[in-house]
N, C-alpha and C positions, 0 to 999 in steps of 0.2 A: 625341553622340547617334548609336543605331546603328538605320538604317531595317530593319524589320523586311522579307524580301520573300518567304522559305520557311519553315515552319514545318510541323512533327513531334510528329504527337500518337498518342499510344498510353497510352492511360487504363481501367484496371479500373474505376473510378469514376465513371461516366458522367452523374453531376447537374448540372446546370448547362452539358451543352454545346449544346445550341442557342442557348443566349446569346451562349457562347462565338465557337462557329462563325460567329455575324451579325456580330459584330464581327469579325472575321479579314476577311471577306469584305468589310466596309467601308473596307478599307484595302487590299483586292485583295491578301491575301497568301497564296502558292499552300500547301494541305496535302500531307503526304503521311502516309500511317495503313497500318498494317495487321491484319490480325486482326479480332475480335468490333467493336472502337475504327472503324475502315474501315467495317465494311459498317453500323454506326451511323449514320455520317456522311451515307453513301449514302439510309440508309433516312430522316435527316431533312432531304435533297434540299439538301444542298452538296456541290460539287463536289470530291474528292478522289483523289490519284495512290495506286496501292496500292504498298506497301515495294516485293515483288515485280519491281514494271514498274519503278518507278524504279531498283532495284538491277539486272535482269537478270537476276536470281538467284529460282528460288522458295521458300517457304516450306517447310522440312525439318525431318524429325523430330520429326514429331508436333506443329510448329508451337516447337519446340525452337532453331531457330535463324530467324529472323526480319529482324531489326534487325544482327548480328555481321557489318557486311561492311566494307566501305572505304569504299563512295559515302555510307555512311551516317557513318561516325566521321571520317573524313575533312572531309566536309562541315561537323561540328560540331568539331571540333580545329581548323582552317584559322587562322591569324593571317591578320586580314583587311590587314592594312597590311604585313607579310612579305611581300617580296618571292620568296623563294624559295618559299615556299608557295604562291603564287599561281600561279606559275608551274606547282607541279606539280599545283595542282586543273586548271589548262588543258589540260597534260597529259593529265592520265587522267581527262579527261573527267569532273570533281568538279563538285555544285554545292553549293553554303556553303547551309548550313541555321542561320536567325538565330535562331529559337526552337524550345523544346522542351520540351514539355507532356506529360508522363510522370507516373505515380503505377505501384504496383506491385500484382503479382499479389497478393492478400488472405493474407496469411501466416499474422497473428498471428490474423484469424479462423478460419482453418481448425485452428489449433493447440487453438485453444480451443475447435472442436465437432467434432473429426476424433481421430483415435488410429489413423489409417490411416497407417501411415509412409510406403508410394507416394504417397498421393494428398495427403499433405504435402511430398514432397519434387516434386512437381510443380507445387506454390504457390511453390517454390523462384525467382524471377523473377532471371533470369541479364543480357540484355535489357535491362530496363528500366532498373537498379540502373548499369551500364554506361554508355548513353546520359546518365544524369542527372550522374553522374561526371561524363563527358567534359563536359559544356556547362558543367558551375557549375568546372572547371580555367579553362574559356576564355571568362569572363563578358564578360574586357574586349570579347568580338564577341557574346557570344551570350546570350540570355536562356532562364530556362529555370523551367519552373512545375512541384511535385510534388504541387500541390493545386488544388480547386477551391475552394478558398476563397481563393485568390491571381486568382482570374479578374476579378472587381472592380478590381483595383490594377493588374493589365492594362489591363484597358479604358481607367480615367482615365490611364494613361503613353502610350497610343496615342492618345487622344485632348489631349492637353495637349504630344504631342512631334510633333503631324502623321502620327502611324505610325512612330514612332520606342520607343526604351526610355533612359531615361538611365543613368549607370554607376553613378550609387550604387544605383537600383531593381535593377540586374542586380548587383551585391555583395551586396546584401541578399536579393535569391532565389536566389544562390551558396551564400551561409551556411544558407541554411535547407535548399538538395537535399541539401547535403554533412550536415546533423545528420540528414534523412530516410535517406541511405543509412547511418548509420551506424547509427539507431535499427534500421533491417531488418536490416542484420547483425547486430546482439546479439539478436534475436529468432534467427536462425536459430542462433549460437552457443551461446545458450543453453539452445535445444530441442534441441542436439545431445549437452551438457554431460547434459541429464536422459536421454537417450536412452541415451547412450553410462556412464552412472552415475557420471558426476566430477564430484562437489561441489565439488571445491576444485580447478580447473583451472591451468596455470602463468598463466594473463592471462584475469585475472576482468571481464568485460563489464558492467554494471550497467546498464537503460535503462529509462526513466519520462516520465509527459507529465507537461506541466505542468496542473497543476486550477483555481489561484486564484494571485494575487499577494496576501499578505496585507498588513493594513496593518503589522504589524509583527513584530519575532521576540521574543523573550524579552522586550524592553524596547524603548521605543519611538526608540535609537539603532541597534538591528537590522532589516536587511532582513529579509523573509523571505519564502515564497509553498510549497507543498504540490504535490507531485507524486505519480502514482499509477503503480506497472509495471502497473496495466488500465486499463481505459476509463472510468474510476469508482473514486469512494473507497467505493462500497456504501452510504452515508452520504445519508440524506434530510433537509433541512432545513427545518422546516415553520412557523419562528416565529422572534422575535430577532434581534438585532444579528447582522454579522458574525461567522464565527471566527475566535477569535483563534491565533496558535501556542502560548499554552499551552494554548487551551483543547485544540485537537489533540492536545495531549498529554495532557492530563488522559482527551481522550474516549477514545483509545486504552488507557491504563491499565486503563479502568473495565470497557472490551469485551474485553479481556484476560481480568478477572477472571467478569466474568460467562459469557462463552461456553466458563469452565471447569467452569461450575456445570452440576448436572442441569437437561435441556431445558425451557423455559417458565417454570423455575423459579428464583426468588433476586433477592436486589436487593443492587447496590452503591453504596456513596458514597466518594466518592473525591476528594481534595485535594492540590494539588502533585502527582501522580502516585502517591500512595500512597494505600490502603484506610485511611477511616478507622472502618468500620462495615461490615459482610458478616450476611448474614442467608437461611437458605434456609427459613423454615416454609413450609409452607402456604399457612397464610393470607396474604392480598395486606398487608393493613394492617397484621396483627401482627409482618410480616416486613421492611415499613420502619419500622414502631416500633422492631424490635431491633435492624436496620443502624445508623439515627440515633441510638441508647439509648450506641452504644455511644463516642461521641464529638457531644456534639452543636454544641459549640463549634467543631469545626475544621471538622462538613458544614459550618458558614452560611458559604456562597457557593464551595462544593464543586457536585460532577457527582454527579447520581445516576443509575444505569444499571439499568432492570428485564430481568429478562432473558424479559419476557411482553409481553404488550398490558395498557396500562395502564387500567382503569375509572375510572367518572368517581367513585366513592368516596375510592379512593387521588387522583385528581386533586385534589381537596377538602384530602386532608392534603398534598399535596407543597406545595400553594398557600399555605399558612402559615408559610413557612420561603422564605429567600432561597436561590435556587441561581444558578448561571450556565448549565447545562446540565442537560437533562432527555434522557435515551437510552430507547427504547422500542423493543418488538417491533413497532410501532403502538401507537394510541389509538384508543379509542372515540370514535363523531363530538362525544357530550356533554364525554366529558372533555378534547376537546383543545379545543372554546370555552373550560374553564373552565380552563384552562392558558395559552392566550391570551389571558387580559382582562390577563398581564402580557404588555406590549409588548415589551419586550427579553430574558425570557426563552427562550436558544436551545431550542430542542425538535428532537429528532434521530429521526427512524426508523431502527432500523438491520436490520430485519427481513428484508433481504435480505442482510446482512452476513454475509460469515464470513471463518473462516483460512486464506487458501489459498497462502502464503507459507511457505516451510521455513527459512528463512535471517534471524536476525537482523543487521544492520548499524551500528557506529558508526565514527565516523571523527573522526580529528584531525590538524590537518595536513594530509600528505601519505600518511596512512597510511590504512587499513579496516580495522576488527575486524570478521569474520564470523564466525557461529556457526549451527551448526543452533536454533532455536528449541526452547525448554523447552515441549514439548507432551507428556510424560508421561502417561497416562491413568493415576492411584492403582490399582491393587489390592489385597485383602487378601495375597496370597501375596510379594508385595514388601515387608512386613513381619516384624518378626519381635519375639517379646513376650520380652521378656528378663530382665522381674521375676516374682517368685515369684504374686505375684498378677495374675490374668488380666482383662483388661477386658472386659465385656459385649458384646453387640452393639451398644446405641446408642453405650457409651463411643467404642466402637472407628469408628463411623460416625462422632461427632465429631471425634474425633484424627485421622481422615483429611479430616474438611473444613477443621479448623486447620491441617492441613501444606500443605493442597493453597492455603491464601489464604496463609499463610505464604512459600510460594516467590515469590508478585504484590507481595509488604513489601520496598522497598529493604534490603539489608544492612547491620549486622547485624540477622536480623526474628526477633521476638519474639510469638504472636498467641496470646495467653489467647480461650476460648470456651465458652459453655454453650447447651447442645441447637441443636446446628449456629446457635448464630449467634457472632459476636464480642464478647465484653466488653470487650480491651486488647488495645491495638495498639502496641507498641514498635518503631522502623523506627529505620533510616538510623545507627548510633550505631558507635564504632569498637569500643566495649568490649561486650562481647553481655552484661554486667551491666547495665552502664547500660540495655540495651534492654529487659531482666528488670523492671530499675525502674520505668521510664516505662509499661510495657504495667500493669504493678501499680497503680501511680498512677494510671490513667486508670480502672482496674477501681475501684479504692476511690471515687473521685470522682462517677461515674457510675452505676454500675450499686450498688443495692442487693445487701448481702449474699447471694452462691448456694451451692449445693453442689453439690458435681462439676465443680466448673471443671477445665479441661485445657488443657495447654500445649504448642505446637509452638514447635520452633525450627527455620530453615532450615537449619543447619551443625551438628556437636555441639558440645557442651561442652566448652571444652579441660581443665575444672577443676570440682569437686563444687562453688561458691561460686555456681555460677547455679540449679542447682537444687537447691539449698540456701533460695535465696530465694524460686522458685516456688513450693516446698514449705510456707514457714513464711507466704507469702500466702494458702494455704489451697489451692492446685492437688493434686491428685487422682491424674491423668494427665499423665504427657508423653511426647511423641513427639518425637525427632530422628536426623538420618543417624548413625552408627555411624563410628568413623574415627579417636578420642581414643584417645593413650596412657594416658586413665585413663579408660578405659572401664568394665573391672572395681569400681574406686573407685565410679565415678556409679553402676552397677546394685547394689553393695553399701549405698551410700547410700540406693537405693530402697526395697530391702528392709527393710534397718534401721527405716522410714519409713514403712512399709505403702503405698506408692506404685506404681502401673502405670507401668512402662516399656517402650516398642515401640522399637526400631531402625529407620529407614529403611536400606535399601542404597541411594536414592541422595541426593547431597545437591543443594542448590537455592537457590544463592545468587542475589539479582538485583542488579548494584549500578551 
C-alpha cells in the first residue's frame, strides 16, 4: 500500500472536482495545480500550491510549458524504495508527488468543430500527455487518474487503504492512462495523415471507444462487443431486445444501401447482410410492397431499413410480417406505439446517421485490408450505351438504380428490376451464371410476369452464356462494367437480340 501525501491535478474536465477535492482533503493530502485547473480549485475554496511556486519557474509561452520541469517529473519518476533516487530527490530539493489526476486539452473536440489548424494545433496537449506517461511507467509508487469517472474508485481505495492506493488499483489505472495517451495520439496522427493528405501512411494508427459488450459475436461461442472511432454509433434504439452482432451487421448493410438512395426516399430489407428486396417509388406502402414482392421468404426475419420517417399506415403493414430490425428516419408518435405492441421487435432511429468514414477495414490475423470506401455518386456521363438500340429515360434511370444496389449484393451480384424496384436478387455465387440463375428464379417464383425487366451485373461478363440467359428470361436491358475480352461478342449478342446494352467504366465488386 502506497500512502498517498502529494498529489497533481490538471484537468480540462472539471465535473466532479469538488467531490474530488473533499476527499483529498480528508486524507490531508497536499495539491499542486496550475492553470484554468488551479484558479478552479481556488475559486471552490481548497487550498492549493500553484506548478509555478512549487517549481520556481513561471508559466511560459503562452502557458506552453507549465508542468515540463524536473521537480515536477522528477517527483513522479522517483522509485520510492531506490536508494539512489532518494538520495538525489534530497539532493535537489525533489518532492515525490504520489498521485496524478490529469485528463487532456479537448482534442478530438476541437477536430470535430474547428478547421482552424492554429487553434488545433494548440489543443495539441504536450504537458498533460507527458505527466500521465511518466506516472502509469512508475505505478509501483504512484497512482494516476485520466478521468473523472475513476474519482469513485479513488475515494473507496482511500477510504478502504486508510489514505492509501493498492498495486493492483494503480496497475489497473496504469493500463488505462497508457490506452488514454495512446488513443490521444492516434487522434492527432491521424488529423495529421488527413491534413498532410496520406491515406495510406507507413504505420497506420486505428483508434475507437468501446459502445456495448455484446452478448455474443457471430454464434454464441464468440465474444464480441462494438466500438465506435466517434462518440456514438448515430444509431437510436427505441424498442427490443439487445443487438446482437449480426444484427450490427445486418443494420449496417441495410444503411449502406439505403443512404445510397435519393433523400427520404426508398426502402430496404436485408438479410445476412445482403439486399433481399429494394424499392424507391413514391408511394410509402407501394414502395415496401415492391421491396418485400421481391423476395418475401428470405425478408421473414430480415431488417428493414426506410430511408424516411415512418407513418403509422406503413406501421400497420410492417406489423404483419416478422422482422428483427426496423431502421427509420424517425417514427410518428402513432406508429411507433403500433410498432411497439411487439415487445422485442428492435426499432432503430438513425435520422441522425450518416457516412463520415472514408476507409473501409477487414482484418485477419495479423493483418488489415484497407480500402477507400465505394461511395461513387452514378452519373449518366459514366456510362456509355454500346447497343444499337438506345434506352429511354426511365430505362436508363432504372439500370442505373439496379447497378447502383447491385454494387451493396455480395459477389458475384446479379439484380434484375422493374420501375426502380428489384424483382431478383442473385448474390454470393462463384460462377456469375449461377447468379444469373438464382436472380431468374426468384423473378419467376415471385413476382408476376413484367415487361421491361433490366439487369445489372457488378463485374462484366467474361462470356455471352450469362446474358444469353438474361435475355431468354425476358430482360430487356442490361448494364455492366466493360473490361471482357469478349466484349465485342456480348454487344454483338445484343444487337442480334434487340437488347440495350450500357457499359459502366467502373466496376463494383463487394465480397
Amino acid at each position: 500500500m502506497n500512502k498517498i501525501k502529494t498529489a497533481l491535478i490538471s484537468v480540462s474536465d472539471k465535473r466532479n472536482l469538488q467531490n474530488l477535492l473533499s476527499v483529498l482533503r480528508k486524507y490531508d493530502i497536499k495539491i499542486i495545480s496550475s492553470g484554468g485547473t488551479f484558479r478552479e480549485i481556488k475559486k471552490l475554496g481548497f487550498n492549493c500550491i500553484e506548478v509555478s511556486k512549487f517549481t520556481e519557474f513561471p508559466e511560459i509561452l503562452d502557458g506552453r510549458v507549465k508542468t515540463l520541469h524536473p521537480k515536477i517529473h522528477g517527483g513522479i519518476l522517483s522509485k520510492r524504495g531506490n536508494k539512489k533516487h532518494s538520495k538525489e530527490v534530497r539532493d535537489n530539493n525533489l518532492e515525490n508527488i504520489d498521485l496524478v489526476i490529469v485528463n487532456f486539452y479537448p482534442f478530438e473536440k476541437k477536430i470535430e468543430t474547428s478547421s482552424n489548424h492554429n487553434q488545433i494545433l494548440e489543443n495539441i496537449d504536450i504537458g498533460g500527455p507527458t505527466m500521465v506517461r511518466a506516472a502509469a511507467k512508475n505505478y509501483q509508487d504512484v497512482t494516476v487518474l485520466t478521468s473523472s469517472n475513476q474519482y469513485y474508485d479513488l475515494a473507496n481505495q482511500l477510504k478502504k487503504n486508510h489514505g492509501a492506493t493498492s498495486l493492483e488499483f494503480r496497475k489497473k489505472m496504469s493500463q488505462s492512462a497508457f490506452t488514454e495517451t495512446a488513443y490521444y495520439d492516434s487522434l492527432i496522427a491521424n488529423y495529421f495523415n488527413e491534413f498532410t493528405r496520406n491515406s495510406f501512411p507507413q504505420k497506420k494508427i486505428i483508434h475507437s471507444k468501446l459502445i456495448e459488450q455484446l452478448r455474443y459475436g457471430e454464434n454464441p461461442h464468440q465474444k464480441s462487443s462494438i466500438y465506435s472511432f466517434g462518440n456514438s454509433l448515430q444509431l437510436k434504439q427505441l424498442n427490443g431486445k439487445q443487438l446482437s452482432y449480426n444484427n450490427f451487421n445486418d443494420i449496417y448493410a441495410a444503411l449502406t444501401i439505403s443512404k445510397s438512395l435519393p433523400i427520404n426516399k426508398g426502402i430496404v430489407i436485408v438479410k445476412h447482410a445482403n439486399p433481399c428486396g429494394v424499392s424507391i417509388i413514391n408511394n410509402k406502402i407501394k414502395c415496401y410492397q415492391s421491396a418485400l414482392a421481391c423476395d418475401p421468404i428470405s425478408a421473414f426475419g430480415g431488417i428493414v431499413s426506410c430511408n424516411f420517417k415512418i407513418n403509422t399506415k406503413l406501421a400497420w403493414e410492417l406489423n404483419k410480417i416478422f422482422f428483427e430490425v426496423i431502421i427509420a428516419n424517425g417514427f410518428e408518435k402513432k406508429a411507433l406505439k403500433i410498432l411497439k405492441k411487439k415487445k422485442n421487435l428492435r426499432l432503430i432511429d438513425a435520422s441522425t446517421f450518416s457516412f463520415n468514414e472514408k476507409f473501409k477495414i477487414n482484418s485477419f490475423n495479423n493483418a488489415i485490408l484497407l480500402q477507400e470506401e465505394d461511395q461513387i455518386k452514378f452519373k449518366r456521363n459514366e456510362f456509355k450505351i454500346v447497343s444499337k438500340i438506345k434506352p429511354n429515360n426511365q430505362q436508363m434511370k432504372n439500370l442505373i438504380f439496379a447497378f447502383n444496389i447491385c454494387r451493396y449484393v455480395k459477389s458475384n451480384a446479379i439484380v434484375l428490376a422493374h420501375k426502380e424496384s428489384t424483382v431478383g436478387i442473385g448474390s454470393g455465387q462463384p460462377s456469375r451464371v449461377d447468379s444469373c440463375q438464382i436472380a431468374i428464379n426468384k423473378m419467376k417464383k415471385f413476382v408476376n410476369p413484367l415487361e421491361n425487366i433490366i439487369a445489372a451485373s457488378d463485374a462484366f461478363f467474361p462470356f455471352v452464356d450469362g446474358v444469353e440467359q438474361l435475355v431468354q428470361a425476358g430482360v430487356k436491358a442490361i448494364i455492366q462494367p466493360s473490361g471482357s475480352i469478349n466484349d465485342k461478342k456480348i454487344i454483338k449478342y445484343a444487337n442480334d437480340t434487340g437488347t440495350i446494352l450500357v457499359f459502366s467504366k467502373t466496376r463494383h465488386f463487394r465480397h
